[in-house]
C-alpha positions as a Markdown table, in Angstrom:
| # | Residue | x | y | z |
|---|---|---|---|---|
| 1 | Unk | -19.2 | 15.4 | 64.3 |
| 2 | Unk | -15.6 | 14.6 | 64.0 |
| 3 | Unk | -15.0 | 11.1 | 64.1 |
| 4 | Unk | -12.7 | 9.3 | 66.6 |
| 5 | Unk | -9.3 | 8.6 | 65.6 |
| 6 | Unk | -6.7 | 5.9 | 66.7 |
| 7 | Unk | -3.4 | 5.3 | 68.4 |
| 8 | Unk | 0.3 | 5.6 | 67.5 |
| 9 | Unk | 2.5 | 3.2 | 69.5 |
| 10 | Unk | 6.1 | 3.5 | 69.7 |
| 11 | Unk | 8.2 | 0.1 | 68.2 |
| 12 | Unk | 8.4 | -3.0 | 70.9 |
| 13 | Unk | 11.2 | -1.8 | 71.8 |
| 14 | Unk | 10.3 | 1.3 | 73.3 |
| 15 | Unk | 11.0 | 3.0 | 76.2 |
| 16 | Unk | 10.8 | 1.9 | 79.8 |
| 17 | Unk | 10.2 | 4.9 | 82.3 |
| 18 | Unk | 8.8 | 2.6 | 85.2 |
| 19 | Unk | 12.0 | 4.0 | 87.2 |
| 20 | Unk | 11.1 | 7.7 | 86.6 |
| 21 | Unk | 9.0 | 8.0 | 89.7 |
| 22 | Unk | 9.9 | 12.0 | 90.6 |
| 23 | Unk | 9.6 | 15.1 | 89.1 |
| 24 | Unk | 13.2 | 15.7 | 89.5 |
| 25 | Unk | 14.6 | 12.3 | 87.7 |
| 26 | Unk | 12.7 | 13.5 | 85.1 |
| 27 | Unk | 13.9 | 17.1 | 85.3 |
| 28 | Unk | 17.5 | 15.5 | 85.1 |
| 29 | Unk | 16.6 | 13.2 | 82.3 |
| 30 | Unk | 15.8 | 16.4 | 80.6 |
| 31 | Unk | 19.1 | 18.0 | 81.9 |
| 32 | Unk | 20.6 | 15.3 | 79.9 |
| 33 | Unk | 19.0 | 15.8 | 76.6 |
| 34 | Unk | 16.8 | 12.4 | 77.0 |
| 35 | Unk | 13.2 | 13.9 | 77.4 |
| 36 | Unk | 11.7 | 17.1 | 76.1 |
| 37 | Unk | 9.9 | 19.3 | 77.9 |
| 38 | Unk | 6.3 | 19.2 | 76.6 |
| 39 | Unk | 3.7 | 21.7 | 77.0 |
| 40 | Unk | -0.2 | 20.3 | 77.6 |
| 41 | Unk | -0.9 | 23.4 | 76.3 |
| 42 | Unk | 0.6 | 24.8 | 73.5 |
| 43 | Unk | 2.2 | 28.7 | 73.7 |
| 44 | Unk | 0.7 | 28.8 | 70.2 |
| 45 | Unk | -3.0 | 28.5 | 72.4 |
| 46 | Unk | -2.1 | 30.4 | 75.3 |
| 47 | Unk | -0.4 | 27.7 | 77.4 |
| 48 | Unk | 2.7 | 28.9 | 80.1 |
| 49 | Unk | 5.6 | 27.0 | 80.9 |
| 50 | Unk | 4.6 | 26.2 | 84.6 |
| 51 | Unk | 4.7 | 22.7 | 86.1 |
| 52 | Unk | 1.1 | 22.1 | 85.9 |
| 53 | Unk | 1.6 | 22.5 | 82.4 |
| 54 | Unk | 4.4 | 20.7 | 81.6 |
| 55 | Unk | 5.3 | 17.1 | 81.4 |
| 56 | Unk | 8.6 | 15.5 | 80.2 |
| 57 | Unk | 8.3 | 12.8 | 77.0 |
| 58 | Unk | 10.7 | 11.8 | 74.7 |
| 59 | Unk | 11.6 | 13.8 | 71.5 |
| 60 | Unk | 9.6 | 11.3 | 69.1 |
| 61 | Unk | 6.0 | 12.4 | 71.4 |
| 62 | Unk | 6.7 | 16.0 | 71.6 |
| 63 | Unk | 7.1 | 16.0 | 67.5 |
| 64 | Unk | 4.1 | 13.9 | 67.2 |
| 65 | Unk | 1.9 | 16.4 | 69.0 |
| 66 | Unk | 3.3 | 19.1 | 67.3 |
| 67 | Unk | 1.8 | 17.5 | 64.2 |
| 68 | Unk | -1.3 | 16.8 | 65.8 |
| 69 | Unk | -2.0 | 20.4 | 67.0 |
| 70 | Unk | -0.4 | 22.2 | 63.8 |
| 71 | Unk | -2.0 | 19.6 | 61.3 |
| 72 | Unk | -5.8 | 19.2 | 63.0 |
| 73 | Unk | -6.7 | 21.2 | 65.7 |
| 74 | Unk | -4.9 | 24.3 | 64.2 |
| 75 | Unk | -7.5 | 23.9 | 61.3 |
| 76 | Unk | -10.1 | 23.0 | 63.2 |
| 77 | Unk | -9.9 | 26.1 | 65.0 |
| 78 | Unk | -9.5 | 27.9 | 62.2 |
| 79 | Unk | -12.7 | 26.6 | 60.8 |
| 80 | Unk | -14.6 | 27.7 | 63.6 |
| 81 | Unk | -15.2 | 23.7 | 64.2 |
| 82 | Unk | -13.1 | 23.8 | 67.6 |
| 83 | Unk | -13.2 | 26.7 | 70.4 |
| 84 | Unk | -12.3 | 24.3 | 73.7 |
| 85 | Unk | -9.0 | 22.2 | 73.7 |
| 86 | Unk | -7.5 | 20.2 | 76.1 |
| 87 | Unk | -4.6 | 17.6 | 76.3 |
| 88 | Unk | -4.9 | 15.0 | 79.4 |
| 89 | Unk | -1.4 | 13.0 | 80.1 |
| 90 | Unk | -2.1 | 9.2 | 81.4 |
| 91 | Unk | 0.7 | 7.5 | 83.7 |
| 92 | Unk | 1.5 | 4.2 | 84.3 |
| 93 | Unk | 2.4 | 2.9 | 88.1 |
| 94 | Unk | 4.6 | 5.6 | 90.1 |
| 95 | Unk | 5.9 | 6.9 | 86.3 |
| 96 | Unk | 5.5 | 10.5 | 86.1 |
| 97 | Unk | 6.4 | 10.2 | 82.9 |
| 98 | Unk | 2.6 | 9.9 | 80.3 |
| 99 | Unk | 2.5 | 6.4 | 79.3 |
| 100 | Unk | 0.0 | 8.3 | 76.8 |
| 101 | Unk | -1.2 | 12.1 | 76.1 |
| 102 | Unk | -5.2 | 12.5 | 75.1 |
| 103 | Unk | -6.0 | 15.4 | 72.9 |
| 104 | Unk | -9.4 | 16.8 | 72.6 |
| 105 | Unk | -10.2 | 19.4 | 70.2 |
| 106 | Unk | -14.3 | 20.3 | 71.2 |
| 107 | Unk | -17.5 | 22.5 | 70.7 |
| 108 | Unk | -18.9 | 23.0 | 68.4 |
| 109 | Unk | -17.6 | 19.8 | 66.4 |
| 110 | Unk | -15.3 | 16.7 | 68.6 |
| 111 | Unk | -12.2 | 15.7 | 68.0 |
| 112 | Unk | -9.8 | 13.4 | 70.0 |
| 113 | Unk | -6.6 | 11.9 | 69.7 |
| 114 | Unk | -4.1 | 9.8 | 71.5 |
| 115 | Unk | -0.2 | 9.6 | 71.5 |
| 116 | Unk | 0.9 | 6.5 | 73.0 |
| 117 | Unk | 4.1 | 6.4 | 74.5 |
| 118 | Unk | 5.6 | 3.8 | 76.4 |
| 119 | Unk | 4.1 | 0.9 | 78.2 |
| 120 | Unk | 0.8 | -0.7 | 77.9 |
| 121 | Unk | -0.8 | 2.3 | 75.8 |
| 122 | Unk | 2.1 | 1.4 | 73.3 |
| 123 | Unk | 1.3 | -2.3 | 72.6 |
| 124 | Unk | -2.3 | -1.5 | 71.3 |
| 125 | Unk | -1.9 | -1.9 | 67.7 |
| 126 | Unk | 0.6 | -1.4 | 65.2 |
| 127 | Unk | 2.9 | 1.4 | 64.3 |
| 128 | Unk | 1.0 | 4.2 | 61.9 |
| 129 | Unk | 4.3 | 3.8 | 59.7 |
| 130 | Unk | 3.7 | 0.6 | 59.2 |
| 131 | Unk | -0.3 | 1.2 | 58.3 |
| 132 | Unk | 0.8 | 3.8 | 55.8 |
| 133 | Unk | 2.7 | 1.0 | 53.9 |
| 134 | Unk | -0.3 | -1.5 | 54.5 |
| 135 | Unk | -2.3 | -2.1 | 51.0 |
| 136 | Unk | -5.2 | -1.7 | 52.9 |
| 137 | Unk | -4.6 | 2.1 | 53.1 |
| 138 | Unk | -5.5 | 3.8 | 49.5 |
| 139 | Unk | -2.8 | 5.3 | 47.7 |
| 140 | Unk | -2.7 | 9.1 | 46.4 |
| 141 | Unk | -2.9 | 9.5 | 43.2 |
| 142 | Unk | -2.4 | 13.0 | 41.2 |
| 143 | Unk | -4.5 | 13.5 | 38.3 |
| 144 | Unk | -2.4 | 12.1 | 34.7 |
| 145 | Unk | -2.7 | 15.7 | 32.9 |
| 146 | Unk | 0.6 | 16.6 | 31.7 |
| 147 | Unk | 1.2 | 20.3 | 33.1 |
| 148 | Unk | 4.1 | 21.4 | 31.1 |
| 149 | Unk | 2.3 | 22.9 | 28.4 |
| 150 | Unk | -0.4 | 24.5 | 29.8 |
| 151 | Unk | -1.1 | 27.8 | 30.0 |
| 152 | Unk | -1.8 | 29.9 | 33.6 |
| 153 | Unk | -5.4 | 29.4 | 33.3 |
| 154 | Unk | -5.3 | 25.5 | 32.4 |
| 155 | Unk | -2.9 | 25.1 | 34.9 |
| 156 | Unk | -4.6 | 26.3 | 38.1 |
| 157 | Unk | -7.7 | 24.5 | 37.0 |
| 158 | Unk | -5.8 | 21.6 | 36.8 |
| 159 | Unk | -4.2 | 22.6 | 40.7 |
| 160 | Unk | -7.6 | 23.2 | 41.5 |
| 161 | Unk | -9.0 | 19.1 | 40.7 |
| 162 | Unk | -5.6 | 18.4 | 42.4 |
| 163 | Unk | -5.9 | 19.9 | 45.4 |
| 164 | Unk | -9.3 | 19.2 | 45.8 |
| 165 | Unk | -8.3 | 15.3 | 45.2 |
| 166 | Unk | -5.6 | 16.0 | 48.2 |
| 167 | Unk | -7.7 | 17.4 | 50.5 |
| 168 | Unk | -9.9 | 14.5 | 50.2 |
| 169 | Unk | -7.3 | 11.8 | 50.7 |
| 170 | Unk | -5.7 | 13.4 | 53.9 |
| 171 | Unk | -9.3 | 14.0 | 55.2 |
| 172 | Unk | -9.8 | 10.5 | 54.6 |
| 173 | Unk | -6.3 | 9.6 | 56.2 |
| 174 | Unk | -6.4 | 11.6 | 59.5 |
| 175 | Unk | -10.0 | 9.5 | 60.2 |
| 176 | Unk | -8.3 | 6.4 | 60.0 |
| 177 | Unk | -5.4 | 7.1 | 61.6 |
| 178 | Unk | -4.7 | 11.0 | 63.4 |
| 179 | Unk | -0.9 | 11.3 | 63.3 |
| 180 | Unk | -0.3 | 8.8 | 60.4 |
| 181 | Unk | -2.9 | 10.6 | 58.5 |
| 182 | Unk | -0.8 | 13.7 | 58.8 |
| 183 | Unk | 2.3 | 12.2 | 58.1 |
| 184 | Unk | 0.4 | 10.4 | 54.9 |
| 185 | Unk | -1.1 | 14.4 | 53.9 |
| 186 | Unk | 2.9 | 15.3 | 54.2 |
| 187 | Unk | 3.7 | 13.0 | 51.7 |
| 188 | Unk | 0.8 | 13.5 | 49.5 |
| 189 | Unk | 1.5 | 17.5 | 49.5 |
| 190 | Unk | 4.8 | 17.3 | 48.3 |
| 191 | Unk | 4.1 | 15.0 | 45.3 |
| 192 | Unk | 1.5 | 17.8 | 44.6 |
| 193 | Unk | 4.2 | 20.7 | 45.2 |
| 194 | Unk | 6.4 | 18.9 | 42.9 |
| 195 | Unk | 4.1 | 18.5 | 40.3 |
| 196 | Unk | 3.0 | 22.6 | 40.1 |
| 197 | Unk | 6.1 | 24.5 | 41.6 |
| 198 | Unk | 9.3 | 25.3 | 40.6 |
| 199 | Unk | 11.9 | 22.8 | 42.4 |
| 200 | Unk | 12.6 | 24.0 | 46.0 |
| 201 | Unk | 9.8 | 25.1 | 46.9 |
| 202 | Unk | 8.9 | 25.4 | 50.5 |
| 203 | Unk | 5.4 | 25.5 | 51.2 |
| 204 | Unk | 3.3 | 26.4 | 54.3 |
| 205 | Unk | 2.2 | 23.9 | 57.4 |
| 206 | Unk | -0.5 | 21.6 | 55.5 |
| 207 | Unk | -4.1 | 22.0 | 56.4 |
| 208 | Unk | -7.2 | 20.5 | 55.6 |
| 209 | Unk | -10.7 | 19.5 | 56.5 |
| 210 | Unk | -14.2 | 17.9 | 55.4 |
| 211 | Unk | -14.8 | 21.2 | 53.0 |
| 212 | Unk | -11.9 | 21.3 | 51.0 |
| 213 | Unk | -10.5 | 25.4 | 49.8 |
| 214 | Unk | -10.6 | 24.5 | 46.6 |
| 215 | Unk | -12.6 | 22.4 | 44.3 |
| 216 | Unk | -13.5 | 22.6 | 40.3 |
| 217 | Unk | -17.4 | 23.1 | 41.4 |
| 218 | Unk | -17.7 | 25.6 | 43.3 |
| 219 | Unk | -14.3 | 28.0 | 42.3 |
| 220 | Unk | -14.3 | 30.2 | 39.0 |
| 221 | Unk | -11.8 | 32.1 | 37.8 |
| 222 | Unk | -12.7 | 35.6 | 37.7 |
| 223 | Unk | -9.4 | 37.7 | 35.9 |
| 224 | Unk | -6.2 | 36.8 | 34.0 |
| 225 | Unk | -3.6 | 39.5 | 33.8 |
| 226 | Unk | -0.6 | 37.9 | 32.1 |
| 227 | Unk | 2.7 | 38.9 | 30.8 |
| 228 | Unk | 5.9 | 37.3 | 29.5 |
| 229 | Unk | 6.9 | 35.8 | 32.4 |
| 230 | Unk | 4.5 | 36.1 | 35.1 |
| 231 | Unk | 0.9 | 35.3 | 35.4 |
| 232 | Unk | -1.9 | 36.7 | 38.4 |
| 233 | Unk | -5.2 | 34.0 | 38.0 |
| 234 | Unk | -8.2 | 35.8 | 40.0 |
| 235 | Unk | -10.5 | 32.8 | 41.2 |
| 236 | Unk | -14.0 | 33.3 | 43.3 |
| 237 | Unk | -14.6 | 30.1 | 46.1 |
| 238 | Unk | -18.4 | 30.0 | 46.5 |
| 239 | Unk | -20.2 | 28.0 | 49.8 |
| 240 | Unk | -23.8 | 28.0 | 50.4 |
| 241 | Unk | -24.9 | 27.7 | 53.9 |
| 242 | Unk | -28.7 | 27.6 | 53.9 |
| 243 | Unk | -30.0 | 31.0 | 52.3 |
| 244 | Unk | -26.6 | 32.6 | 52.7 |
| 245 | Unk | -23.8 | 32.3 | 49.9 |
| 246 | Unk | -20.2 | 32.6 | 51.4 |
| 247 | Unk | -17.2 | 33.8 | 48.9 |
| 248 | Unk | -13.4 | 33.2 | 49.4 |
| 249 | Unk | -10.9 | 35.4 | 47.1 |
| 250 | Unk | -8.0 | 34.1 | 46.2 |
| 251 | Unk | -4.8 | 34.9 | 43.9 |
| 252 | Unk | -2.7 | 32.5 | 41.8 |
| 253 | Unk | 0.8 | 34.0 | 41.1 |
| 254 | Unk | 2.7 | 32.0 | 38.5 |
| 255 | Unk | 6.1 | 32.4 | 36.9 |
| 256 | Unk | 7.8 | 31.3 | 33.5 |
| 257 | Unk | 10.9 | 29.3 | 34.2 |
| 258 | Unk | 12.5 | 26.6 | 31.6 |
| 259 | Unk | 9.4 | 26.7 | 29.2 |
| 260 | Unk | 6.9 | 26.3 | 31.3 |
| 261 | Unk | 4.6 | 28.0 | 33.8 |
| 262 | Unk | 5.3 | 27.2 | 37.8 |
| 263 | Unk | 2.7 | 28.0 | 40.7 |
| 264 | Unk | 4.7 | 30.1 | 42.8 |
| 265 | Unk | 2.5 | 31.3 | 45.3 |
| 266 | Unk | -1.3 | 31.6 | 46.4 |
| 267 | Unk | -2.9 | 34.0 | 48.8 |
| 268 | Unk | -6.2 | 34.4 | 50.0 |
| 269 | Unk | -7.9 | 37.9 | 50.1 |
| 270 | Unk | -9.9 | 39.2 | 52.6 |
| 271 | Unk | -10.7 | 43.0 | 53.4 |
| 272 | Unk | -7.6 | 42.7 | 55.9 |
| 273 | Unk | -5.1 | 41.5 | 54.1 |
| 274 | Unk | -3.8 | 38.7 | 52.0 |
| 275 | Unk | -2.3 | 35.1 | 53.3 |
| 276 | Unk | -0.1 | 32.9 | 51.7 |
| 277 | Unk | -2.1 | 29.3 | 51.7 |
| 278 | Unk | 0.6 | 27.5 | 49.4 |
């Protein structure tokens, strides 16, 4: 079972939408460039933009649900952990703007949520910025191996602890704290992409979960085909479940730049195809 995750408030001095008490004030709001239109929804899951649908927040909520569906739910759904989703708004007085939105991510695992956004659902607790500075919240730490001069094979080993070591942090953060955990993952990613890929890298939405893709235990490498400049590192991800063993492919393409080797891209390989996971 997932476990239940917390609130994000806006700051105390948040917005008041007590006088948005129609539809079309909010509509004009919107008109205006004030509020966002927000589908409960998402297009990416099938939702329409029709006004049962749609609600109007303001641009800090709809980004903080974006997160929440790209950086949770869109794994958990990937990982077979989540077939049913909803997202419930909450109102305050004659508001027909959501004082807070309720996400639930269900069957076979649970998952829920909550963006607060104005009001009394905002004065809950603190801001998950300012948990994400507290000392209370552990710090990610990257493994002290120097990188520089390894070779391909050393070097997506090393990734390998790393990410592993990632995946467990942000799982970590997103129970404490949903949309701070992601933004704390976020962080965490980049110091990771910084210390493996060439400068500039852009990598794919972050995802991540209880089992982590990668880990030194249960992934091999299987084939090195190396040149002068350019490396492919073959590695096998074995899972047992029960009497049957599951096996993820995946390839490790690495390039030669400034005397050293750089992780430039990683795809997983399945009989349909192969998808960038970097």
């Amino acid at each position: 079972m997932f476990g239940w995750f917390n609130r994000r408030r806006t700051p105390a001095s948040g917005p008041d939408f007590r006088h948005v008490d129609s539809r079309a004030k909010a509509e004009a709001l919107h008109a205006k460039g004030e509020l966002r239109k927000l589908l409960l929804l998402p297009a990416a899951f099938g939702g329409e933009d029709i006004p049962p649908n749609v609600v109007y927040v303001p641009a800090f909520a709809l980004g903080l649900k974006e997160q929440l569906d790209q950086g949770i739910v869109r794994q958990l759904v990937r990982d077979g952990k989540a077939t049913r989703y909803a997202a419930t708004p909450e109102y305050e007085g004659k508001s027909v703007i959501p004082s807070q939105i309720r996400v639930a991510a269900t069957e076979p695992g649970h998952f829920e949520g909550t963006i607060s956004i104005w009001g009394k659902a905002a004065e809950k607790r603190p801001s998950a910025a300012s948990q994400i500075q507290d000392p209370t919240w552990p710090a990610f730490r990257l493994s002290s191996a120097s990188v520089e001069s390894m070779g391909p094979e050393d070097l997506v080993r090393a990734f390998i602890s790393d990410y592993d070591a990632w995946n467990r942090y942000s799982h970590l953060m997103s129970e404490r704290d949903a949309i701070a955990g992601i933004d704390a993952a976020e962080a965490a990613y980049a110091e990771l992409s910084r210390k493996y890929c060439p400068p500039g890298q852009v990598h794919q939405p972050i995802s991540f979960g209880s089992d982590s893709s990668h880990d030194s235990e249960r992934e091999a490498i299987v084939d090195v085909a190396t040149t002068d400049d350019a490396s492919l590192v073959r590695t096998r991800h074995t899972k047992k479940v029960g009497s049957l063993v599951m096996a993820r492919d995946h390839e490790f393409h690495l390039k030669r730049a400034d005397g050293r080797w750089y992780l430039t891209s990683l795809l997983y390989v399945d009989e349909d195809g192969k998808y960038e996971g970097l």
